[in-house]
C-alpha positions in Angstrom: -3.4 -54.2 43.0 -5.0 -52.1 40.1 -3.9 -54.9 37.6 -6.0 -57.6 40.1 -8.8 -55.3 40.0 -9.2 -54.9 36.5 -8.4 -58.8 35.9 -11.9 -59.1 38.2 -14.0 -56.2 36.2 -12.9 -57.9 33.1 -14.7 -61.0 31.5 -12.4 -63.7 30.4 -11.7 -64.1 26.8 -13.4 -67.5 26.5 -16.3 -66.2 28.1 -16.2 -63.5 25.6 -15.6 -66.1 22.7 -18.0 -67.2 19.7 -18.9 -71.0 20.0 -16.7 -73.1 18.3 -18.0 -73.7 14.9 -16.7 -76.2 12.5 -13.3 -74.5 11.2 -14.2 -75.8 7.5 -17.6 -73.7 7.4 -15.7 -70.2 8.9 -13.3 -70.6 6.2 -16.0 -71.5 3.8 -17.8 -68.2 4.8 -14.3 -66.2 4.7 -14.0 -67.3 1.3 -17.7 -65.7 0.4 -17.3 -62.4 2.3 -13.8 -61.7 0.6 -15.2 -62.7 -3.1 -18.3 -60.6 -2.4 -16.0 -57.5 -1.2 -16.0 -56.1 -4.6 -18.7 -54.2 -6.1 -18.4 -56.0 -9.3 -18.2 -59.2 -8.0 -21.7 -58.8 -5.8 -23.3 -57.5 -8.7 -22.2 -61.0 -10.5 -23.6 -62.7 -8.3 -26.8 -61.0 -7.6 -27.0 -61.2 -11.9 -26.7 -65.2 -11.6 -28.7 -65.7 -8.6 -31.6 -64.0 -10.5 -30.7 -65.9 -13.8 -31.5 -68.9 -11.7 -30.3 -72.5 -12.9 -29.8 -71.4 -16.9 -27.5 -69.1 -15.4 -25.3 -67.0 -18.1 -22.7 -66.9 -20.6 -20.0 -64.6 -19.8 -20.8 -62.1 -22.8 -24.5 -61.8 -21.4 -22.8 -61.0 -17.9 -20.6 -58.4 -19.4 -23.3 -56.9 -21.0 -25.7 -56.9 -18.1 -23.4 -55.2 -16.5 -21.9 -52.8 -18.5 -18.4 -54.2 -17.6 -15.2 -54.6 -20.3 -15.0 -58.5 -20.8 -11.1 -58.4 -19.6 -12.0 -57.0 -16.5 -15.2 -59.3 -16.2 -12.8 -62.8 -16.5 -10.8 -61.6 -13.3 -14.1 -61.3 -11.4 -15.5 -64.4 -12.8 -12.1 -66.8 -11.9 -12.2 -65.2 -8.4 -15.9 -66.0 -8.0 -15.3 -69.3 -9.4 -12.4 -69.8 -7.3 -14.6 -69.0 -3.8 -17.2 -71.9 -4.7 -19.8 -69.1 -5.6 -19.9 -69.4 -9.1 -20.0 -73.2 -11.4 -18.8 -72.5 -14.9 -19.6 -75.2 -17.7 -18.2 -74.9 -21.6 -20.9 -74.7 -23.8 -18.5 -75.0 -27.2 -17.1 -71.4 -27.7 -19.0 -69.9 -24.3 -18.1 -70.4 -20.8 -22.0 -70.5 -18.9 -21.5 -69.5 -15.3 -24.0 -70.4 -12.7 -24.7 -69.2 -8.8 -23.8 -71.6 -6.7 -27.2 -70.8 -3.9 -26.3 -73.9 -1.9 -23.3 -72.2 -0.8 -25.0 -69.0 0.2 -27.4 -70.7 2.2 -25.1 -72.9 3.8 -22.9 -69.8 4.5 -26.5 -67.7 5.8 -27.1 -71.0 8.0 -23.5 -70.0 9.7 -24.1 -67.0 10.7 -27.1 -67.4 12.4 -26.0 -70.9 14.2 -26.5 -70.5 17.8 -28.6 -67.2 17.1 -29.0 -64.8 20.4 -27.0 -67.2 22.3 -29.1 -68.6 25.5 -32.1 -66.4 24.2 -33.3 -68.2 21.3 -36.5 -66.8 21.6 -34.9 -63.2 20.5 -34.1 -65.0 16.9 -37.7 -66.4 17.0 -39.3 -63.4 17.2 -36.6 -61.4 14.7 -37.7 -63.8 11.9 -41.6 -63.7 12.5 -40.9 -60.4 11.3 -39.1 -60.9 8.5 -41.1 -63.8 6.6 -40.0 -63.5 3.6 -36.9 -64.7 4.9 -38.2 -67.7 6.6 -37.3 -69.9 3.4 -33.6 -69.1 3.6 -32.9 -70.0 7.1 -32.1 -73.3 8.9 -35.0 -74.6 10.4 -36.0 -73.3 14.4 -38.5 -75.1 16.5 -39.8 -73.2 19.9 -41.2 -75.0 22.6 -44.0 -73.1 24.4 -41.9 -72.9 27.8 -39.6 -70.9 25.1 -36.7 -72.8 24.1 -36.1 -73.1 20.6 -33.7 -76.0 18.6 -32.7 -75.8 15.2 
């Protein structure tokens, strides 16, 4: 009886459950959050993302960073490995490069389907952040409140 009860109170898993996103973008975004888990590797990143497209060599990186050039190369392969890094030889000099697209894409993921059958929520969370407006998927509201992205 107590078992039948609580199977009531409850909610069933799939009720509980994200909506299905394409499997190839969550593993995409797995593949960002576990190459950004280090502290060296999120500074990196944040380096090349302000370096823009000229990007840096890995010397320059090192230096930036204050980081010992053997330890820096690990960092670098498993950035470059994720997606979030391009690396191009320039004759002696490896020049690595944020990869932006890839951050968007993986920002445009997590906020898919944004407060669920409430849309309006999202809306009003990004009219107050502005400045973020740029890096977001497009949302359109209707004035009866619905939004579509």
């Amino acid at each position: 009886m107590a078992d039948a009860l609580r199977k009531q109170a409850e909610p069933e898993a799939a009720e509980l459950a994200a909506p299905a996103l394409p499997a190839e973008l969550k593993t995409r975004a797995l593949q960002v959050f576990e190459a950004l888990s280090s502290e060296v590797r999120l500074d990196v990143f944040r380096l090349l993302v302000q370096a823009g497209s000229q990007g840096r060599v890995a010397g320059e990186i090192s230096t930036a960073l204050g980081v010992p050039p053997t330890n820096l190369s690990f960092h670098l392969k498993a950035l470059v490995q994720s997606g979030l890094l391009a690396v191009e030889q320039e004759g002696r000099y490896q020049r690595y490069r944020a990869n932006i697209a890839l951050m968007l894409e993986t920002i445009a993921f997590l906020t898919a389907n944004c407060c669920g059958d409430h849309p309006e929520e999202c809306a009003d969370l990004r009219r107050s952040m502005p400045a973020l407006e740029p890096f977001l998927p497009p949302l359109v509201c209707s004035p009866q409140g619905g939004c579509n992205k």
